[in-house]
C-alpha positions in Angstrom: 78.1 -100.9 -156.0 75.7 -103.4 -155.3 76.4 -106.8 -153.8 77.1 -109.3 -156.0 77.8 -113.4 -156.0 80.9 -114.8 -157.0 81.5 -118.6 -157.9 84.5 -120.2 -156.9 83.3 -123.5 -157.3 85.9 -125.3 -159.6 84.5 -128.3 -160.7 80.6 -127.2 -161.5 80.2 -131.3 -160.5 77.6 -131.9 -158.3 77.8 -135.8 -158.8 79.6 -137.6 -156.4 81.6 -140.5 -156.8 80.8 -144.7 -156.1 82.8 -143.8 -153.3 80.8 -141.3 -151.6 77.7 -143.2 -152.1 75.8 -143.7 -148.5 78.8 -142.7 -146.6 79.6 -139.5 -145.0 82.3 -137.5 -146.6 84.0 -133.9 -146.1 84.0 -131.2 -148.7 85.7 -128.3 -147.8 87.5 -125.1 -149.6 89.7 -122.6 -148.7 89.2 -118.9 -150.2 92.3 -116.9 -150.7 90.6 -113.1 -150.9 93.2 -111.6 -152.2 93.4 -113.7 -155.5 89.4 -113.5 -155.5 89.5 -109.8 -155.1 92.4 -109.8 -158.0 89.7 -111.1 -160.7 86.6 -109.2 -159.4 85.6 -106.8 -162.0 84.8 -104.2 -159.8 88.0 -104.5 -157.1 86.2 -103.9 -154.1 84.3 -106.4 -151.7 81.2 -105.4 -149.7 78.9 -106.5 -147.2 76.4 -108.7 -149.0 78.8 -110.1 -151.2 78.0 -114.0 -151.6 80.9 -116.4 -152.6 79.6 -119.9 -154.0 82.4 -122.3 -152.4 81.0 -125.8 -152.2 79.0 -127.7 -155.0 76.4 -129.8 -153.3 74.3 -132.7 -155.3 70.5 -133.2 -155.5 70.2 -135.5 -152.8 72.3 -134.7 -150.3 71.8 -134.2 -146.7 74.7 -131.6 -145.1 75.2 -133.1 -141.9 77.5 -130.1 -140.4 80.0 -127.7 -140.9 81.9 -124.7 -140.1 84.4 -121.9 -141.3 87.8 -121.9 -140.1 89.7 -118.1 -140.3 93.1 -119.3 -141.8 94.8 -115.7 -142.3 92.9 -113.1 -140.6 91.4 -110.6 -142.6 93.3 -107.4 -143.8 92.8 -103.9 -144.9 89.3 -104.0 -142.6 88.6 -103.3 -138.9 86.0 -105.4 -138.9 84.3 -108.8 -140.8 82.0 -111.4 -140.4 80.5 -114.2 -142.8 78.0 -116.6 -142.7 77.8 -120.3 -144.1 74.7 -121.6 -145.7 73.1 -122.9 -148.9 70.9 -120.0 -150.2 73.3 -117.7 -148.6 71.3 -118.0 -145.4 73.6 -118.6 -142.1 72.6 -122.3 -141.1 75.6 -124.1 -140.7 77.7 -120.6 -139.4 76.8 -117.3 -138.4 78.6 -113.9 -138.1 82.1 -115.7 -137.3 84.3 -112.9 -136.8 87.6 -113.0 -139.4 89.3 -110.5 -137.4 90.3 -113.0 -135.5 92.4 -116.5 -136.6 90.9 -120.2 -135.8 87.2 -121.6 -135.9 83.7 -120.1 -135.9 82.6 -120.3 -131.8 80.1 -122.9 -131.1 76.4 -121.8 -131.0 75.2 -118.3 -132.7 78.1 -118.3 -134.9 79.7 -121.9 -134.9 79.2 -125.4 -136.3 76.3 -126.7 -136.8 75.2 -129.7 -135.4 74.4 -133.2 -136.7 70.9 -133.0 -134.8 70.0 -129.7 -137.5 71.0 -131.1 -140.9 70.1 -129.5 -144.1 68.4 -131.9 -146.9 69.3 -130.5 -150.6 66.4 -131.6 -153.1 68.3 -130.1 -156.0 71.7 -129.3 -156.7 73.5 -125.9 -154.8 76.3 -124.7 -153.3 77.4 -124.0 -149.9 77.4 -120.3 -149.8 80.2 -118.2 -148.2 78.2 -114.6 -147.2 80.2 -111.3 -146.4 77.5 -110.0 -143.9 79.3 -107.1 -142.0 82.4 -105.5 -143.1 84.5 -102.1 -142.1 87.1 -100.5 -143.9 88.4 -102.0 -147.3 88.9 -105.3 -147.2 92.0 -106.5 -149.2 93.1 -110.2 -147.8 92.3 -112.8 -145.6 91.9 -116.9 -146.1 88.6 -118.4 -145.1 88.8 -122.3 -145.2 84.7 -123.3 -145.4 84.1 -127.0 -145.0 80.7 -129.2 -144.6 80.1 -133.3 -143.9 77.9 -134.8 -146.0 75.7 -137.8 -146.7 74.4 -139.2 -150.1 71.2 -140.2 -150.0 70.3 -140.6 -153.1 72.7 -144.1 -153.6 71.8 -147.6 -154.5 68.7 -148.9 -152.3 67.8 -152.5 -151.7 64.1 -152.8 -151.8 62.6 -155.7 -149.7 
């Protein structure tokens, strides 16, 4: 099977509300794999597989972020993921879900307000299954960025 992409945003809203407007806000989302892997059509996850988790407005800069392992993963020996728009590894790279707790700072960690990302038009944060052995069957992955609208009200002098 090929690696596919999977959406598991909810609302498909990439506005944000008066309330986010100029301020920094957290977005963040948890993915249960074993109800995702439930509703896949092919029942089986593999390395390449891309899970859209966040939307993200035209816009918006994403200040930071991070993966958190919530329930290690199970069924597989080994498993990392990456965090990114464009399914890149930006914000996170190769965090290990073998093991419970956050990403590591640096190579595979949170990224830092110093190296925000500016989204021009309207993504998603990208959740990327980049290695994986064995089968994997379960595991919680809880994927959360800060962002900034900068796209809100502006007072022109």
């Amino acid at each position: 099977m090929a690696a596919e992409t999977i959406d598991l945003t909810t609302d498909k809203d990439t506005r944000r509300s008066n309330l986010h407007s100029g301020a920094i806000y957290r977005k963040d989302a948890i993915v249960n794999l074993a109800t995702v892997l439930a509703g896949e059509s092919d029942g089986t996850y593999e390395a390449g597989d891309v899970f859209q988790v966040i939307d993200v407005g035209a816009g918006t800069r994403i200040l930071g972020g991070g993966i958190e392992i919530v329930d290690v993963v199970t069924g597989a020996s080994a498993a990392t993921f990456d965090l990114d728009v464009a399914a890149g590894d930006d914000i996170a790279d190769g965090v290990d879900a073998t093991s419970a707790g956050y990403g590591a700072a640096g190579s595979n960690g949170v990224l830092g307000f110093t190296n925000a990302i500016q989204v021009t038009t309207a993504d998603t944060v990208d959740l990327k299954l980049v290695t994986l052995t064995g089968t994997l069957t379960g595991g919680r992955i809880r994927c959360f960025v800060w962002l900034a609208d900068l796209d809100g009200p502006t007072t022109e002098l």
